[in-house]
C-alpha positions in Angstrom: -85.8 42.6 3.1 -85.5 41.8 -0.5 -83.4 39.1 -1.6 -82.1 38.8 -4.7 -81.5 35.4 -6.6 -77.8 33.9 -7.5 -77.8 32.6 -11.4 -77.1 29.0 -11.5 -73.4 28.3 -13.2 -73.5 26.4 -16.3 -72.7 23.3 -16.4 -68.8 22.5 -17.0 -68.3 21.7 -20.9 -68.2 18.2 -21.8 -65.2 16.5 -23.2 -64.8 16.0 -27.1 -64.4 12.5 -28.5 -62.0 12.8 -31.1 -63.0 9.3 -32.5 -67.1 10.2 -32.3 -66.4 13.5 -33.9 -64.7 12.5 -36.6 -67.1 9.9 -37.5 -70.1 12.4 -37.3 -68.3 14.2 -39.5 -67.9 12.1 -42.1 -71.1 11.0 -41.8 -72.6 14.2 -42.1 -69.7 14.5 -45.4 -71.0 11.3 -46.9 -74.5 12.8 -47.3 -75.7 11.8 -51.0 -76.5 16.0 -51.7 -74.0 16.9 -50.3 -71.5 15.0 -51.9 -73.3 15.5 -55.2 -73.3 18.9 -55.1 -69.6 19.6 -54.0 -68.9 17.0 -57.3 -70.5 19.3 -59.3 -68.6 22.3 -57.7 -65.5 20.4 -57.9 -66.5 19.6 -61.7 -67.2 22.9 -62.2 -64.3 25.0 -60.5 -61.6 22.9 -59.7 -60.1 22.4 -63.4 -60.2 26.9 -63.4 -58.2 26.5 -59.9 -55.7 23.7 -61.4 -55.2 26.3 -63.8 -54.4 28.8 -61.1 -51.9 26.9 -59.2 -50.2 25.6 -62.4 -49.8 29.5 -63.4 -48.7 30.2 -59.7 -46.1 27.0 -59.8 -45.2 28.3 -63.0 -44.5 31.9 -62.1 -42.6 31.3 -59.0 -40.5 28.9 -61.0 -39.2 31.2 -63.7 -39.0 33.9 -60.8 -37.0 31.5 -58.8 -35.0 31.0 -62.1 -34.4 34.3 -63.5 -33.6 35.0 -59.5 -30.9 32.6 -59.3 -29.3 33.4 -62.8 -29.1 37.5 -62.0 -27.5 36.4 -58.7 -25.4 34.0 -59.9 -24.0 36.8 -62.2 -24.4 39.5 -59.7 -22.6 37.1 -56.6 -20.0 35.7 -58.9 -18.8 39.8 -59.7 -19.2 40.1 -56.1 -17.5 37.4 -55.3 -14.5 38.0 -57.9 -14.2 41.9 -56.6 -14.0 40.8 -53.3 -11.9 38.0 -53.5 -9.3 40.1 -55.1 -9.5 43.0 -52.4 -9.0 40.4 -50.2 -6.0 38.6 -51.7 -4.3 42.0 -52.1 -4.7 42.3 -48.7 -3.1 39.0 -47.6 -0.3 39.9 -49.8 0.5 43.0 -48.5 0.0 41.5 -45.2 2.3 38.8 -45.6 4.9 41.8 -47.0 4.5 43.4 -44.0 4.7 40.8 -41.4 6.1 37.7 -43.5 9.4 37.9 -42.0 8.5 38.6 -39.0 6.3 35.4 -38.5 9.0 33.5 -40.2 11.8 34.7 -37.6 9.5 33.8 -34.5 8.6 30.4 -36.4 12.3 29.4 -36.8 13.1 30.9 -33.2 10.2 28.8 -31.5 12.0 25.9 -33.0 15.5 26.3 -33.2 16.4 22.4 -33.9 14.0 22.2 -36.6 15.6 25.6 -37.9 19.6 24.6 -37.4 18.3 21.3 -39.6 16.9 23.4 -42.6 19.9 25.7 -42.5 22.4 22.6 -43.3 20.1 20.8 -45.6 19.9 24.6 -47.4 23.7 25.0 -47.2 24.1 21.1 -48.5 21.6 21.4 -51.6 23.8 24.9 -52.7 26.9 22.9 -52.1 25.3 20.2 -54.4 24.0 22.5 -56.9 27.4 24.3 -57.3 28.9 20.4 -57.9 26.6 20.0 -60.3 28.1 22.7 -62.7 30.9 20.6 -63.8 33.0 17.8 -63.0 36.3 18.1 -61.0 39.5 16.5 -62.9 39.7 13.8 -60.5 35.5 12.7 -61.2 36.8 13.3 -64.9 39.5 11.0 -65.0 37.2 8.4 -63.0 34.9 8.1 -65.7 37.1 7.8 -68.3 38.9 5.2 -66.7 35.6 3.3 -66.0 34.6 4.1 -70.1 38.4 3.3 -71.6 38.4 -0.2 -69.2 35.0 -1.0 -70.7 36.1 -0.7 -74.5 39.4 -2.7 -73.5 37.8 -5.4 -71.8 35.2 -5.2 -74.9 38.3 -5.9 -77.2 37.9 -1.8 -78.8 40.9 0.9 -77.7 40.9 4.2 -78.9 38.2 3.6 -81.6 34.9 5.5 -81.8 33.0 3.6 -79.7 35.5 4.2 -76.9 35.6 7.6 -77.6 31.9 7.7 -77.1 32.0 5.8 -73.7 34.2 8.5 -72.0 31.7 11.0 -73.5 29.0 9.1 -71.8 30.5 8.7 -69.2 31.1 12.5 -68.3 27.2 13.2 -68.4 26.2 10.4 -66.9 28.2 12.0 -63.7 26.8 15.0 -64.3 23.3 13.6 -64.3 24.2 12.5 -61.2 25.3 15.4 -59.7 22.4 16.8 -60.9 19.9 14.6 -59.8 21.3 15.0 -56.3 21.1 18.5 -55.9 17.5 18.5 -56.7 16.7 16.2 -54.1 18.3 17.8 -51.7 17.0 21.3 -52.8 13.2 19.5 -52.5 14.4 18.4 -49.2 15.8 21.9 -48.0 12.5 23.4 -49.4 10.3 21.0 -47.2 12.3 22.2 -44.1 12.0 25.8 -44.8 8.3 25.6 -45.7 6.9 24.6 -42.3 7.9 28.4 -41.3 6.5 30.1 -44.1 3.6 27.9 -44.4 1.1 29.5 -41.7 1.5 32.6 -43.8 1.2 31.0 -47.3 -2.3 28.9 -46.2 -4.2 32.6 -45.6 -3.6 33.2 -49.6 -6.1 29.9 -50.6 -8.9 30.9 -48.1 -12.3 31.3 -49.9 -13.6 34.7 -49.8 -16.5 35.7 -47.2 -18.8 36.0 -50.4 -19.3 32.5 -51.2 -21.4 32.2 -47.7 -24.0 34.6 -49.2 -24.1 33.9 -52.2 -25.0 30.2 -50.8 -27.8 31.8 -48.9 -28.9 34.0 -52.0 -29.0 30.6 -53.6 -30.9 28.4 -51.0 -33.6 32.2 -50.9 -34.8 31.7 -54.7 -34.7 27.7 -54.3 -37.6 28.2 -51.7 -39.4 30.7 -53.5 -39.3 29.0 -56.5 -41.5 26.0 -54.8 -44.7 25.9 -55.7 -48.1 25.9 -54.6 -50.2 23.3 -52.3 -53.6 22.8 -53.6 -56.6 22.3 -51.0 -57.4 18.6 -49.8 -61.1 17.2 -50.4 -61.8 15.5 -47.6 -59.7 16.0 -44.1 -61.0 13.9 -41.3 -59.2 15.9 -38.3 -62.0 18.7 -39.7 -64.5 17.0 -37.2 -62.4 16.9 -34.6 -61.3 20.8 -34.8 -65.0 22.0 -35.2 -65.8 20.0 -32.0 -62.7 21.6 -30.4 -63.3 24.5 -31.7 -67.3 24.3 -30.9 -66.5 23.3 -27.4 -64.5 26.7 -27.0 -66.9 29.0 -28.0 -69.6 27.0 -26.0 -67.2 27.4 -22.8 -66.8 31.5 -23.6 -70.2 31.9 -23.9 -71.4 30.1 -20.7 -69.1 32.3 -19.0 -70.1 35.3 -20.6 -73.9 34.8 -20.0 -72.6 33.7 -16.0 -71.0 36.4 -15.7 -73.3 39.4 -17.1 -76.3 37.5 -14.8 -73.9 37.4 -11.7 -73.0 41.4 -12.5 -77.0 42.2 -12.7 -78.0 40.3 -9.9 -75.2 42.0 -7.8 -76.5 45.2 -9.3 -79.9 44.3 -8.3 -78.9 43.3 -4.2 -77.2 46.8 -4.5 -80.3 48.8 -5.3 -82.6 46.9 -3.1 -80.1 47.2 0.1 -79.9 51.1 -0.5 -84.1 51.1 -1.2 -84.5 49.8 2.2 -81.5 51.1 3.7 -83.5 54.2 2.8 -86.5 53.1 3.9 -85.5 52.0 7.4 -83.1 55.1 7.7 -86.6 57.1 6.9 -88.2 54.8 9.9 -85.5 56.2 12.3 -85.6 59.4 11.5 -88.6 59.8 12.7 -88.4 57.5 15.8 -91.4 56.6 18.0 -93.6 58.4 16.0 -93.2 56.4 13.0 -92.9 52.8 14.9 -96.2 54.0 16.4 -97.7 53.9 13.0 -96.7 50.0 12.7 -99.3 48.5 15.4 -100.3 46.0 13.7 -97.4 44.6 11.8 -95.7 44.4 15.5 -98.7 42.7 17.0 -98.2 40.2 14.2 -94.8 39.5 13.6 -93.7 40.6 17.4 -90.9 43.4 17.8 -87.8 41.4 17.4 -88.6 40.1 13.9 -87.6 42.5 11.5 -90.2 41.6 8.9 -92.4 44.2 10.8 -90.3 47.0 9.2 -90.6 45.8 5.8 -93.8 45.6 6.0 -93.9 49.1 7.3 -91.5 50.0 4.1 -94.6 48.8 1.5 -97.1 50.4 3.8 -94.9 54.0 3.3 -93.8 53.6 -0.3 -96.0 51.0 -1.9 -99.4 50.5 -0.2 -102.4 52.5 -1.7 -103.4 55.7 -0.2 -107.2 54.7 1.2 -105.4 51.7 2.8 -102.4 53.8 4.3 -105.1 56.0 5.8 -107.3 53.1 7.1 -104.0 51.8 8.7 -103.3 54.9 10.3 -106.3 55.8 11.6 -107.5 52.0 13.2 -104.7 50.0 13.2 -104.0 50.5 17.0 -107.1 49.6 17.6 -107.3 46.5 15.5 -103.9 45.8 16.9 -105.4 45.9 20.3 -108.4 43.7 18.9 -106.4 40.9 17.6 -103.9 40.4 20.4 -105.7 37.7 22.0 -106.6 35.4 19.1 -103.9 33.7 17.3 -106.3 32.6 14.2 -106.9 35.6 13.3 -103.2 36.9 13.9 -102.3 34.0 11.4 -104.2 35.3 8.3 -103.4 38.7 8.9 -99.7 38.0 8.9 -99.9 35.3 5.5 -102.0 38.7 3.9 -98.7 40.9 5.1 -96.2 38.3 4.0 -97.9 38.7 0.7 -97.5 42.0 0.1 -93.9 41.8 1.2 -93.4 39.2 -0.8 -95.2 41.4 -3.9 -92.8 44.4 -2.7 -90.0 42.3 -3.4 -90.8 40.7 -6.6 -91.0 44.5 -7.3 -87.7 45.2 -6.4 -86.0 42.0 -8.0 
């Protein structure tokens, strides 16, 4: 039988040193023609590239400005339209449900509540005072004004007459003074109900966020360009790497198209003698009387006789087929006894199988 030969794997890729392959590579980078010709390159090209990336920088910067100025103007409309839409919603909201929120406020808290109402009730009371004096708070401070002047040495001059005037507004002022504080004080108790309500009307509107975003969009497009570096020494490392990769994919390409033809190859030589034998049984005795010699040689139970007999049907030359046929029972007969001669004709017979199979490889 044919036998068909297994490729050998490649051998498993070797490891890259980072350390070796960055030094080769600057090595090879130091080379005096090299270096002089990519100087004369970078001579050459580099100030028309500077250009280029200075008109890029440049370009993207007044982008990125005229950008941010047409939002700016565009956001701040934005930003004006919808904070008014939404302040005349939180007014008409607090019209709607102001009082109610109040109410629950002042019921959720009744102590708090019962003290507003009487500081309330105390700064009207105060207010009202405030208005006028009563004759008794009259006559006070004219007592306290005409005792002044008469303890000063001056009765019923002018000056006394100006104390008592004084003295009247000064009480007032004092009435007045009093009321306000305790209107401030009454407004500071009512305002922790209202003041849920009143905090919605200073919230910023929702447009500021984008507009922000709008903002921070032309900053980064407004950034400029990166020029290439001359010299990066993690180049070495990432050809090796890279190297090392397609080395690995095409080892295992090349393995595997060799192991897919060789498996292709056992395929047809199994069905070629599959044939071949199923051709030997088909005819039976008759045709294993045809292989005297090859059984003489090899013995019965060694299957080599029936290749043999496979390259004597479908490879050997006519003249010798013939030959075969005709005296090989004979010759078999002849040779039986002498095991020299047996030898030689079996290493002839291994040739031609082996031939047969080279064939068939």
């Amino acid at each position: 039988m044919s036998s068909t030969k297994t490729p050998t794997p490649p051998p498993a890729p070797t490891g890259v040193n980072a350390g070796q392959s960055m030094l080769d590579y600057q090595q090879q980078f130091a080379n005096p023609e090299l270096q002089a010709l990519t100087y004369g390159l970078e001579q050459q090209y580099r100030p028309k590239y500077a250009a280029l990336n200075l008109a890029d920088i440049g370009q993207y910067q007044q982008g990125g400005i005229n950008l941010l100025g047409q939002g700016t103007q565009q956001l701040g409309a934005i930003e004006q339209q919808a904070l008014a839409q939404q302040r005349a919603g939180d007014v008409a909201a607090i019209g709607q449900y102001g009082s109610g929120v109040t109410q629950a406020m002042r019921q959720a808290d009744p102590y708090a509540a019962a003290i507003a109402d009487q500081q309330q009730q105390m700064a009207l009371q105060l207010y009202g005072q405030s208005q006028g004096l009563t004759p008794e708070q009259r006559r006070l401070a004219e007592q306290q004004a005409r005792a002044g002047g008469m303890a000063r040495g001056r009765i019923g001059d002018q000056s006394s007459i100006a104390a008592e005037i004084l003295g009247r507004e000064g009480s007032l002022a004092t009435k007045r003074r009093e009321a306000m504080g305790a209107g401030q004080l009454a407004q500071s108790y009512n305002q922790q109900f209202s003041s849920p309500l009143m905090s919605i009307l200073g919230r910023p509107s929702s447009a500021m966020q984008y507009a922000q975003g709008q903002q921070g969009l032309a900053y980064q497009q407004a950034q400029g360009a990166v020029g290439p570096r001359f010299s990066d020494p993690n180049a070495g490392v990432n050809l090796a790497l890279q190297n090392a990769s397609n080395l690995s994919n095409y080892n295992a390409s090349i393995y595997g198209a060799q192991a897919g033809l060789a498996g292709a190859k056992a395929q047809a030589n199994a069905a070629m003698v599959a044939g071949a034998f199923q051709g030997l049984g088909a005819v039976g005795g008759g045709l294993a009387s045809k292989c005297w010699v090859a059984r003489e040689v090899y013995g019965v139970s060694n299957p080599k006789w029936l290749q043999f007999r496979a390259w004597l049907e479908t490879s050997a030359p006519k003249w010798f087929h013939d030959l075969y046929v005709k005296h090989g029972e004979k010759f078999a007969l002849f040779i039986s006894d002498k095991p020299s001669l047996k030898y030689l004709v079996r290493k002839w017979m291994d040739g031609r199988i082996a031939n047969a199979q080279a064939i068939y490889a």
